[in-house]
C-alpha positions in Angstrom: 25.7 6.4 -16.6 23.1 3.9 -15.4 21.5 1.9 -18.5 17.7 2.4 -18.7 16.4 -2.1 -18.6 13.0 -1.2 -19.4 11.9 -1.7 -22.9 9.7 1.7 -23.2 8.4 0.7 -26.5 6.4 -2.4 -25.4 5.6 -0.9 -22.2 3.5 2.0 -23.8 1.9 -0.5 -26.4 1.0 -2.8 -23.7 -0.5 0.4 -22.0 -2.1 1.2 -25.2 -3.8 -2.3 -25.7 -5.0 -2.0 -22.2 -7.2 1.2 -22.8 -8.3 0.0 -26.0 -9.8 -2.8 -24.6 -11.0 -1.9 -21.7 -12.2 1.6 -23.3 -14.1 0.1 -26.7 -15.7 -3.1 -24.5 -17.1 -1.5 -21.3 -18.6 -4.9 -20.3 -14.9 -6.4 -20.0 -14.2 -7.7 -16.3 -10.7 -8.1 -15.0 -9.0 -9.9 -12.8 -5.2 -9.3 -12.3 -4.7 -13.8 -13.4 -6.3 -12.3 -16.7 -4.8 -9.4 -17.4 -1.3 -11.1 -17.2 -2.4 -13.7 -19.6 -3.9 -11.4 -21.7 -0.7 -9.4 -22.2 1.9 -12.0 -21.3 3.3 -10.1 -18.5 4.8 -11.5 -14.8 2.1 -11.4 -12.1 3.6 -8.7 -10.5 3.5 -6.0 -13.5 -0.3 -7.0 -14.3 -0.8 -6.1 -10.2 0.9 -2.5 -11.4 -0.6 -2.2 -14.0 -4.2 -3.3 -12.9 -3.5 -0.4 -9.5 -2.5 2.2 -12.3 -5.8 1.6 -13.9 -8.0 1.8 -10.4 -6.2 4.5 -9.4 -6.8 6.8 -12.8 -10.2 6.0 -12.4 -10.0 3.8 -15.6 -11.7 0.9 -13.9 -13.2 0.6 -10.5 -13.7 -3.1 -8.3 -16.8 -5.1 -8.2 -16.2 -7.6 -6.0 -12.8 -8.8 -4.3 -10.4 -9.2 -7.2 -12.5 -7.9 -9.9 -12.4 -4.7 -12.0 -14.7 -3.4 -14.5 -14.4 0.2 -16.5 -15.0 3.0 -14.3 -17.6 5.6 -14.7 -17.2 8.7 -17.1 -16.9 11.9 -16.0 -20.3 13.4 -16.8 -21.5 10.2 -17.9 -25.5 9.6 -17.1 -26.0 7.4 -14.3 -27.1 4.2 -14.2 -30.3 3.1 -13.0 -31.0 1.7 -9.8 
């Protein structure tokens, strides 16, 4: 029997903090540096973390290395 090592319980409540946040502040940038101070996490699970955000749609890059909260499905479009 192989002994699960991951702590499930802090991963979903660091999950949960990071769609609060991003969710209830749309004007929050990101960068992965930020996100792993923000929730005290090695470098390489912000970089998971951060890709599991882009690729849910949740946020969406602005320029190299920085995310912002992606657009809402039938959300009104920005002007241009």
């Amino acid at each position: 029997m192989v002994e699960e090592r991951r702590d499930t319980t802090r991963r979903a409540e660091v999950v949960r903090s990071v769609i609060t946040r991003v969710v209830q502040n749309p004007s929050t940038t990101l960068s992965v540096e930020t996100l792993q101070r923000w929730l005290q996490v090695p470098l390489d699970a912000a970089e998971r973390i951060l890709q599991r955000l882009v690729d849910s749609g949740l946020l969406r890059e602005v320029r190299r290395g920085v995310w912002v909260r992606g657009p809402w499905p039938g959300a009104q479009q920005e002007w241009r």
